[in-house]
N, CA, C and O atoms as CSV, one atom per row, in Angstrom:
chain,resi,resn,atom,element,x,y,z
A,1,UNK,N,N,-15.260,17.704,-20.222
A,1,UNK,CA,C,-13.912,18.129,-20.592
A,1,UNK,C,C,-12.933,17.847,-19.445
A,1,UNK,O,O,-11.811,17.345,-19.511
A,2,UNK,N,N,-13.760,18.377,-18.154
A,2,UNK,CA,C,-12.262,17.888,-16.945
A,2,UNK,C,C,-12.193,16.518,-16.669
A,2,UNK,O,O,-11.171,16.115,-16.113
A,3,UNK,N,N,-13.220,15.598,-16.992
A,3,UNK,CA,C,-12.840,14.163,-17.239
A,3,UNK,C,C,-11.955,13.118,-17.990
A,3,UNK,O,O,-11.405,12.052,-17.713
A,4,UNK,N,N,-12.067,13.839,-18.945
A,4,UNK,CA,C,-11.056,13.715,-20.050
A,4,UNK,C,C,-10.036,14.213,-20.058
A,4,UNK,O,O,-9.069,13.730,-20.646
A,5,UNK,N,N,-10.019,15.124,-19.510
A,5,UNK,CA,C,-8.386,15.878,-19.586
A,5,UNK,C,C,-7.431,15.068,-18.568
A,5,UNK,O,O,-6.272,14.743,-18.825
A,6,UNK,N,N,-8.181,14.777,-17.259
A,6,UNK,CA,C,-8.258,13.611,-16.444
A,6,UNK,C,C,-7.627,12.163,-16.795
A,6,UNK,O,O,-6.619,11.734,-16.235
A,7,UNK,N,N,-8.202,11.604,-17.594
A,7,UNK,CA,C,-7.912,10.251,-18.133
A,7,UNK,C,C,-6.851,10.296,-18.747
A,7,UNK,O,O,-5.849,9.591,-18.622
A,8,UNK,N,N,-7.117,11.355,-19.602
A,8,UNK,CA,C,-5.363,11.371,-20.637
A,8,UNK,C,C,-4.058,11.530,-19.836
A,8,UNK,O,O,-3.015,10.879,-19.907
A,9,UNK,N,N,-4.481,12.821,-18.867
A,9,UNK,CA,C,-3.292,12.988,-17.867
A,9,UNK,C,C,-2.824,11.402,-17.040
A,9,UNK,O,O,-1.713,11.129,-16.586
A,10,UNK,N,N,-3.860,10.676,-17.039
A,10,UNK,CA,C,-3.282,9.383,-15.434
A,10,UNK,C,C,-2.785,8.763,-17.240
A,10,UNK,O,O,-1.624,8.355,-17.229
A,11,UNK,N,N,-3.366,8.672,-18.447
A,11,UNK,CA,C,-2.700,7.585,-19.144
A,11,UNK,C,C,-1.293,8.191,-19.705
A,11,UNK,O,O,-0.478,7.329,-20.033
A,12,UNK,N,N,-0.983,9.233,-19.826
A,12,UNK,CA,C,0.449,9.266,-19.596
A,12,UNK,C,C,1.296,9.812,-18.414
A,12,UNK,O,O,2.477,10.085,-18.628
A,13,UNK,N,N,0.805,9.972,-17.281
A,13,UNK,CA,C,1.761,9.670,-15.845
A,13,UNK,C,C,2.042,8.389,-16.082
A,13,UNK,O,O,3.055,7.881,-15.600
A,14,UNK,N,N,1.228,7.730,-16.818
A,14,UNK,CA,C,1.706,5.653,-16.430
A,14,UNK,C,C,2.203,5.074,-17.987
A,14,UNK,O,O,2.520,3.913,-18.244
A,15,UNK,N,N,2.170,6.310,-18.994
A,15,UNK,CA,C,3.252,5.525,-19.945
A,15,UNK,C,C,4.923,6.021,-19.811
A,15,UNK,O,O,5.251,7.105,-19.329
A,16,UNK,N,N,5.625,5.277,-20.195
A,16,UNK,CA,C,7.423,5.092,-20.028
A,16,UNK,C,C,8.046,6.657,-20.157
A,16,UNK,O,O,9.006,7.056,-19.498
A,17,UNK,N,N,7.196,7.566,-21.281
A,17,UNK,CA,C,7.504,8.993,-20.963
A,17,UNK,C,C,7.542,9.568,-19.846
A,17,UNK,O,O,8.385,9.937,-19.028
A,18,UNK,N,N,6.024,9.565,-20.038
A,18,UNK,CA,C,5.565,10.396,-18.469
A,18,UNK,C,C,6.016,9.962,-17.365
A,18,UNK,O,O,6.179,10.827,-16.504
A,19,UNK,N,N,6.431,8.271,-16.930
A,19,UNK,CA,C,6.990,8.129,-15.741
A,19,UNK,C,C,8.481,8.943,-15.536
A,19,UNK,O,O,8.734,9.764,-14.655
A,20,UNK,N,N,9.435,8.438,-16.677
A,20,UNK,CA,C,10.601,9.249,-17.079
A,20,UNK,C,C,10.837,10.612,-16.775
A,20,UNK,O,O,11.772,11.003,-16.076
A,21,UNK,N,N,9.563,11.680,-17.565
A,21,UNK,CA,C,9.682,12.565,-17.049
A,21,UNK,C,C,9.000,13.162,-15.767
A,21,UNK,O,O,9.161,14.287,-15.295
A,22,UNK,N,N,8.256,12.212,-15.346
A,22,UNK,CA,C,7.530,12.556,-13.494
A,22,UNK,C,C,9.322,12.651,-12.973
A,22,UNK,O,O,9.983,13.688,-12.936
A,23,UNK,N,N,9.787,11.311,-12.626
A,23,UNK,CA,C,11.301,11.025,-12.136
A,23,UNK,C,C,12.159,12.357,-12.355
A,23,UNK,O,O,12.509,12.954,-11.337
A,24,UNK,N,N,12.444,12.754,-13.324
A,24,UNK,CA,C,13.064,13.625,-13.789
A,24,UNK,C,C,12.580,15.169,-13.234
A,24,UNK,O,O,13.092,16.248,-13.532
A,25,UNK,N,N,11.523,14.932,-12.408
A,25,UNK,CA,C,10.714,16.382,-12.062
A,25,UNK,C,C,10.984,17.245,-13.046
A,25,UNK,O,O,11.536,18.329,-12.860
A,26,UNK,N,N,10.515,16.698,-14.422
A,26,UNK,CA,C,9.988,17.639,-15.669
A,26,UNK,C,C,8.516,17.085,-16.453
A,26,UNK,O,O,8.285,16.835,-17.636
A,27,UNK,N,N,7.715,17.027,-15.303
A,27,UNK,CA,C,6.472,16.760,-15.727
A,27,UNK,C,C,5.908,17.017,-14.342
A,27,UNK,O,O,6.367,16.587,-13.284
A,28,UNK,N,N,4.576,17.978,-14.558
A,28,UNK,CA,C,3.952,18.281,-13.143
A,28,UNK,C,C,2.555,18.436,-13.518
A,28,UNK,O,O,2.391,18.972,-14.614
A,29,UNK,N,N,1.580,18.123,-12.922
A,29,UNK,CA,C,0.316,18.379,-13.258
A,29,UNK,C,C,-0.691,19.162,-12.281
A,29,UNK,O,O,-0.677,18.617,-11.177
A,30,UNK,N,N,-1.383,20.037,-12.318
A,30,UNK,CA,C,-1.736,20.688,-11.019
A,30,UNK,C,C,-3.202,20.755,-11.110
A,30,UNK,O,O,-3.500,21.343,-12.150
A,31,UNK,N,N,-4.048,20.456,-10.563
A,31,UNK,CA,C,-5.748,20.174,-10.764
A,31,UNK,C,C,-6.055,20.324,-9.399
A,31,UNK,O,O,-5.519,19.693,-8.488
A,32,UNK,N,N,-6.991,21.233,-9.277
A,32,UNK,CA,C,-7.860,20.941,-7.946
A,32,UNK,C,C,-8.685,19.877,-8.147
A,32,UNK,O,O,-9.265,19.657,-9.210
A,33,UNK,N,N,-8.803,18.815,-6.585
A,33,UNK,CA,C,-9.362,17.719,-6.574
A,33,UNK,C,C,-10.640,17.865,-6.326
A,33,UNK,O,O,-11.385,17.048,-6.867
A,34,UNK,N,N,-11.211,18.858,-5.510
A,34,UNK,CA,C,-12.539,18.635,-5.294
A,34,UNK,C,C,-12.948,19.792,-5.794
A,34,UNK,O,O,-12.150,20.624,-6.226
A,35,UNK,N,N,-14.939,20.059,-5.780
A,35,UNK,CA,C,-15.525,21.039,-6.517
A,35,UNK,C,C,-15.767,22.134,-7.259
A,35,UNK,O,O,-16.361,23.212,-7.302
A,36,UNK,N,N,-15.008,21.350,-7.857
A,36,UNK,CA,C,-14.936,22.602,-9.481
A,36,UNK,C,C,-16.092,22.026,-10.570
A,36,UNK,O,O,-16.924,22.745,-11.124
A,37,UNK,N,N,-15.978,20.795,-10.725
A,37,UNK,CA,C,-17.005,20.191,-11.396
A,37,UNK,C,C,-18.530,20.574,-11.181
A,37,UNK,O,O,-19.365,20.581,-12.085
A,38,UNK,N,N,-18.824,20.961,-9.558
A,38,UNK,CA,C,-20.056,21.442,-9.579
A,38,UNK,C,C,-20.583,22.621,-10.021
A,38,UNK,O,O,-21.783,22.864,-10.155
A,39,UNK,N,N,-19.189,23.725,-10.362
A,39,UNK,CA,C,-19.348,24.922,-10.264
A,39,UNK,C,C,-19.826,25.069,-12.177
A,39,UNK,O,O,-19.367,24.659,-13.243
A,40,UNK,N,N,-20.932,25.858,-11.739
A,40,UNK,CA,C,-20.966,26.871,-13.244
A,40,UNK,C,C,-20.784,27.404,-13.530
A,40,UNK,O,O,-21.139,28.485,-13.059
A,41,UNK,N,N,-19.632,27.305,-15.196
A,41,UNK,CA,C,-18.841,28.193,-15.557
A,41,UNK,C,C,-19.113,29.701,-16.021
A,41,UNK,O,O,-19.832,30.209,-16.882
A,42,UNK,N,N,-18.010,30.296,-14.844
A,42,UNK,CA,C,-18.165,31.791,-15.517
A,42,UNK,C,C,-19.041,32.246,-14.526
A,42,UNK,O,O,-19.511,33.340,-14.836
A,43,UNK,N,N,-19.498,31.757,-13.290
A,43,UNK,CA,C,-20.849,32.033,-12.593
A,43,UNK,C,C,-20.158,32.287,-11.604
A,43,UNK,O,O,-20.256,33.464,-11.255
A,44,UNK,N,N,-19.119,31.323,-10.660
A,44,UNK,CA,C,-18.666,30.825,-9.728
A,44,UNK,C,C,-17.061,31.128,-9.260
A,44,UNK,O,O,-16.384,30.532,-8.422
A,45,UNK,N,N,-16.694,32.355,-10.176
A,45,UNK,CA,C,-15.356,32.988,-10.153
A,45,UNK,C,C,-14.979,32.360,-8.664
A,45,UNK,O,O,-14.507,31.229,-8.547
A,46,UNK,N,N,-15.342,33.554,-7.141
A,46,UNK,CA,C,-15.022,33.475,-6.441
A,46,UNK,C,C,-15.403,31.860,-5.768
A,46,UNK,O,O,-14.843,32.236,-4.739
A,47,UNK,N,N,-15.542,31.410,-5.661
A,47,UNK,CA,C,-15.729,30.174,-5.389
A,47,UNK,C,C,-14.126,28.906,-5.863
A,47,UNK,O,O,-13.532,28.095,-5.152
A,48,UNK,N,N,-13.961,29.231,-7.096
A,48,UNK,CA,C,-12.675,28.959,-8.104
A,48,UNK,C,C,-11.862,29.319,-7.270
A,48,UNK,O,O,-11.104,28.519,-6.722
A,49,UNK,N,N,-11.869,30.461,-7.046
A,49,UNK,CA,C,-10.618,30.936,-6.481
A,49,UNK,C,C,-10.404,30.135,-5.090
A,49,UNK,O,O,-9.397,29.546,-4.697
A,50,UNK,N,N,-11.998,30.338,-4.301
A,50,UNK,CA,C,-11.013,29.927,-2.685
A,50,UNK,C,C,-10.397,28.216,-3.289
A,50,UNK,O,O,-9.224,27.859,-3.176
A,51,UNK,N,N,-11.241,27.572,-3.763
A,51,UNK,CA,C,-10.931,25.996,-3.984
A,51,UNK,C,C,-9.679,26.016,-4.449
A,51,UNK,O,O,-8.888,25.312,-3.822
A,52,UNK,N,N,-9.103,26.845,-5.717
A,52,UNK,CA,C,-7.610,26.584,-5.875
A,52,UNK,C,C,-6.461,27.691,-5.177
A,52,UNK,O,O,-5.303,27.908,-5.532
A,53,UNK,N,N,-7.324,28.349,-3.947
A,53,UNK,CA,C,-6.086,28.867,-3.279
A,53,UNK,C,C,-6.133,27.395,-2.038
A,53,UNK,O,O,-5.178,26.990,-1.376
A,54,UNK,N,N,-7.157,27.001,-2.041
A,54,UNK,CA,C,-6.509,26.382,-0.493
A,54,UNK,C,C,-5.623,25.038,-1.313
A,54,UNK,O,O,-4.631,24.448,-0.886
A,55,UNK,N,N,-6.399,24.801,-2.670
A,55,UNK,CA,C,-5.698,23.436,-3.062
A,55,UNK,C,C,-4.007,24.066,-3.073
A,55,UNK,O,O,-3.253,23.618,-2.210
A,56,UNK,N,N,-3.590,24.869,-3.848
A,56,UNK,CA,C,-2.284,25.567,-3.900
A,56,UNK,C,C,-1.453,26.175,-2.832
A,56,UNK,O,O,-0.277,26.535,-2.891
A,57,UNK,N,N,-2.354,26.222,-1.774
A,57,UNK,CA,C,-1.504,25.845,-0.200
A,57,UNK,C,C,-1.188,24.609,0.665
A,57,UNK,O,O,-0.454,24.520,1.649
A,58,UNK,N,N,-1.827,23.813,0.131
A,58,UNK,CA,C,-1.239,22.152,0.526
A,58,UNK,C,C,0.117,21.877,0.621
A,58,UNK,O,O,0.761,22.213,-0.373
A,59,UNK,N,N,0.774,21.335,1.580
A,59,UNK,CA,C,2.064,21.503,1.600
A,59,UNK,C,C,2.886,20.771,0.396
A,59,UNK,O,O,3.791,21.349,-0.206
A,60,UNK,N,N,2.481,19.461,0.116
A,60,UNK,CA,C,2.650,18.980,-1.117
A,60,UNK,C,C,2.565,19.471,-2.350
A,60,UNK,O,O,3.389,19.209,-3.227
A,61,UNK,N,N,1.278,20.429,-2.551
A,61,UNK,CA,C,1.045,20.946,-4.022
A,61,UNK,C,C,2.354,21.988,-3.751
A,61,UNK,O,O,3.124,22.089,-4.706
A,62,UNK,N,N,2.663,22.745,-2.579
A,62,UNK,CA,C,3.566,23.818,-2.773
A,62,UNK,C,C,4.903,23.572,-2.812
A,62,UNK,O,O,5.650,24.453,-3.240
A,63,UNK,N,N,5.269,22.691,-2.499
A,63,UNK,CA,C,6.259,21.866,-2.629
A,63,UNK,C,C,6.861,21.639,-4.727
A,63,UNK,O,O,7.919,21.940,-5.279
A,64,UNK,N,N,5.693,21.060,-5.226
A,64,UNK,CA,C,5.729,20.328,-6.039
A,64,UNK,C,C,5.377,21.873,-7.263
A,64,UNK,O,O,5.558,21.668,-8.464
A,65,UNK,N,N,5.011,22.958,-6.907
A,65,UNK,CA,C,4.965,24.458,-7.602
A,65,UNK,C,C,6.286,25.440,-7.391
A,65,UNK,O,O,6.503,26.501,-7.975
A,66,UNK,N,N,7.178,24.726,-6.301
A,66,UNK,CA,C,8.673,24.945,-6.363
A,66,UNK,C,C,9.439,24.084,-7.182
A,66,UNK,O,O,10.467,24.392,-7.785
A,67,UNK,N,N,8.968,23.172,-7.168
A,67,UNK,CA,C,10.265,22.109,-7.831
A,67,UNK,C,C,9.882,22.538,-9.574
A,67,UNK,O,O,10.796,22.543,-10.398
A,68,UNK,N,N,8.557,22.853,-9.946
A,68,UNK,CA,C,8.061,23.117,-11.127
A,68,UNK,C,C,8.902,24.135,-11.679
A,68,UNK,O,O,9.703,23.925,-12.590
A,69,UNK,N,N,8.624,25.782,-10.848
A,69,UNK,CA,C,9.328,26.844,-11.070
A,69,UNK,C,C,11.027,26.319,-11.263
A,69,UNK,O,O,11.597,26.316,-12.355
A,70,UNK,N,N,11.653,25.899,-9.983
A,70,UNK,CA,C,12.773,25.566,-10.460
A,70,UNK,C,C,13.221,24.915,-11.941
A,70,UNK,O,O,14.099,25.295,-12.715
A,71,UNK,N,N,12.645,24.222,-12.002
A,71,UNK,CA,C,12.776,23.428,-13.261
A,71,UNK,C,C,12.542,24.270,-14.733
A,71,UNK,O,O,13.091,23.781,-15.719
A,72,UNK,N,N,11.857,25.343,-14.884
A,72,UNK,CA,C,11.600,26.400,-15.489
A,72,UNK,C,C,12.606,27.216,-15.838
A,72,UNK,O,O,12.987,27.665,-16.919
A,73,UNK,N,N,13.105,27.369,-14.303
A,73,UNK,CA,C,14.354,28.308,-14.567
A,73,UNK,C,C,15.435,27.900,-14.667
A,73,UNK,O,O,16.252,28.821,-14.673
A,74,UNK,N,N,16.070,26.468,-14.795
A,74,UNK,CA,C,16.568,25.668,-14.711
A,74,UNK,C,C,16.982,24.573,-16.255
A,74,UNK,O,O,17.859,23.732,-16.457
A,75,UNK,N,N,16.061,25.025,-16.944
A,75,UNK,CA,C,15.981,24.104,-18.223
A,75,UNK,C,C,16.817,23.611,-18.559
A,75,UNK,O,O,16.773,22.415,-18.847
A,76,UNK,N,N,18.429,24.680,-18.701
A,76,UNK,CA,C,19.624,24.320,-19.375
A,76,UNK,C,C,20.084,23.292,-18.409
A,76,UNK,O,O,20.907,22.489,-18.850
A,77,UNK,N,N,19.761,23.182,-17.346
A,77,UNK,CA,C,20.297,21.833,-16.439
A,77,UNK,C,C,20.028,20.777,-16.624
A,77,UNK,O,O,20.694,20.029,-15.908
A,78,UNK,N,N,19.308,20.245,-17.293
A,78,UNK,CA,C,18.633,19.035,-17.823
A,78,UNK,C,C,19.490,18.716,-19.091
A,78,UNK,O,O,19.751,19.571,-19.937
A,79,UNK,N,N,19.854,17.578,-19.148
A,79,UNK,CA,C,19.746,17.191,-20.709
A,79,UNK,C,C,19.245,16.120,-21.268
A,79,UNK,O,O,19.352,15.140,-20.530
A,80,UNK,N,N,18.654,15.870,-22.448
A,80,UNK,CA,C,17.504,15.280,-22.800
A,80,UNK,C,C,17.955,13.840,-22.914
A,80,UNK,O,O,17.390,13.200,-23.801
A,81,UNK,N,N,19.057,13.067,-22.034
A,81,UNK,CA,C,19.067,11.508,-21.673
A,81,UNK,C,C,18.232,11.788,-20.040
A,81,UNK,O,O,18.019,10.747,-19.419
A,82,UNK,N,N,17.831,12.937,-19.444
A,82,UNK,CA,C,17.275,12.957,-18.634
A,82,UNK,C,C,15.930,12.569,-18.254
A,82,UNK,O,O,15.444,12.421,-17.133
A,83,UNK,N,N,15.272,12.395,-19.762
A,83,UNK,CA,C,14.043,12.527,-20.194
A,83,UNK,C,C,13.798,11.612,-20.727
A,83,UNK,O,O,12.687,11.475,-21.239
Protein backbone atom coordinates (compact mmCIF):
# COMPACT_ATOMS: atom_id res chain seq x y z
CA UNK A 1 0.00 0.00 0.00
CA UNK A 2 2.88 2.65 0.86
CA UNK A 3 4.31 1.77 -2.52
CA UNK A 4 1.60 2.59 -4.32
CA UNK A 5 0.44 5.41 -2.67
CA UNK A 6 4.10 6.33 -3.56
CA UNK A 7 3.93 5.93 -7.31
CA UNK A 8 0.64 7.68 -7.71
CA UNK A 9 1.88 10.59 -5.57
CA UNK A 10 5.50 11.10 -7.92
CA UNK A 11 2.86 10.41 -11.06
CA UNK A 12 0.98 13.38 -10.28
CA UNK A 13 3.77 15.79 -8.73
CA UNK A 14 4.94 15.30 -12.59
CA UNK A 15 1.53 15.70 -14.32
CA UNK A 16 0.60 19.61 -15.50
CA UNK A 17 -1.85 19.66 -12.33
CA UNK A 18 0.23 18.66 -9.76
CA UNK A 19 3.20 20.69 -11.05
CA UNK A 20 0.67 23.80 -11.19
CA UNK A 21 -0.45 23.15 -8.01
CA UNK A 22 3.20 22.17 -6.28
CA UNK A 23 4.08 26.07 -7.84
CA UNK A 24 1.12 27.42 -6.43
CA UNK A 25 2.07 25.88 -2.84
CA UNK A 26 -1.43 24.19 -2.94
CA UNK A 27 -0.24 20.77 -3.12
CA UNK A 28 2.01 19.25 -0.30
CA UNK A 29 2.78 15.76 0.41
CA UNK A 30 4.29 14.64 3.73
CA UNK A 31 5.72 10.86 4.09
CA UNK A 32 8.39 9.75 6.24
CA UNK A 33 11.31 8.53 4.11
CA UNK A 34 12.83 5.95 6.00
CA UNK A 35 11.51 2.90 8.27
CA UNK A 36 8.12 2.67 8.45
CA UNK A 37 7.96 -0.04 5.92
CA UNK A 38 9.79 -2.31 8.30
CA UNK A 39 7.57 -1.62 11.07
CA UNK A 40 4.55 -3.92 12.00
CA UNK A 41 1.45 -2.51 11.94
CA UNK A 42 -0.18 -1.62 15.09
CA UNK A 43 2.95 -3.28 16.91
CA UNK A 44 5.42 -0.42 16.50
CA UNK A 45 3.32 2.74 17.70
CA UNK A 46 6.29 4.21 19.49
CA UNK A 47 8.75 3.64 17.02
CA UNK A 48 6.12 5.65 14.33
CA UNK A 49 6.21 8.22 16.36
CA UNK A 50 10.05 8.92 16.96
CA UNK A 51 10.52 8.35 12.89
CA UNK A 52 7.80 10.98 12.10
CA UNK A 53 8.74 13.36 14.87
CA UNK A 54 12.32 13.64 13.75
CA UNK A 55 11.09 13.44 9.96
CA UNK A 56 8.63 16.58 10.95
CA UNK A 57 11.55 18.45 12.46
CA UNK A 58 13.66 18.68 9.34
CA UNK A 59 14.05 22.10 8.56
CA UNK A 60 12.57 21.68 5.13
CA UNK A 61 9.61 19.41 6.11
CA UNK A 62 8.88 22.37 8.73
CA UNK A 63 9.15 24.85 6.52
CA UNK A 64 6.94 23.21 3.93
CA UNK A 65 4.05 22.29 7.22
CA UNK A 66 4.01 26.22 7.46
CA UNK A 67 3.50 27.10 4.04
CA UNK A 68 0.75 24.08 4.11
CA UNK A 69 -1.06 25.55 7.28
CA UNK A 70 -0.86 28.92 5.72
CA UNK A 71 -2.42 27.94 2.72
CA UNK A 72 -5.31 26.35 4.79
CA UNK A 73 -5.98 29.37 6.37
CA UNK A 74 -5.56 31.26 3.51
CA UNK A 75 -7.84 29.54 0.87
CA UNK A 76 -9.84 32.67 -0.03
CA UNK A 77 -6.41 34.04 -1.30
CA UNK A 78 -6.04 31.85 -4.06
CA UNK A 79 -8.08 31.92 -7.03
CA UNK A 80 -8.56 29.04 -9.15
CA UNK A 81 -6.40 30.61 -12.43
CA UNK A 82 -3.89 29.92 -9.64
CA UNK A 83 -4.27 26.35 -10.03
Amino acid sequence: MMTSSDAIAYDFEKSSQGDRLAKARRYFRFSVPQGMKELDEGKATERMGSLTDHYLGGRRVGEDVASCAWSLLHVDEFRNDDI
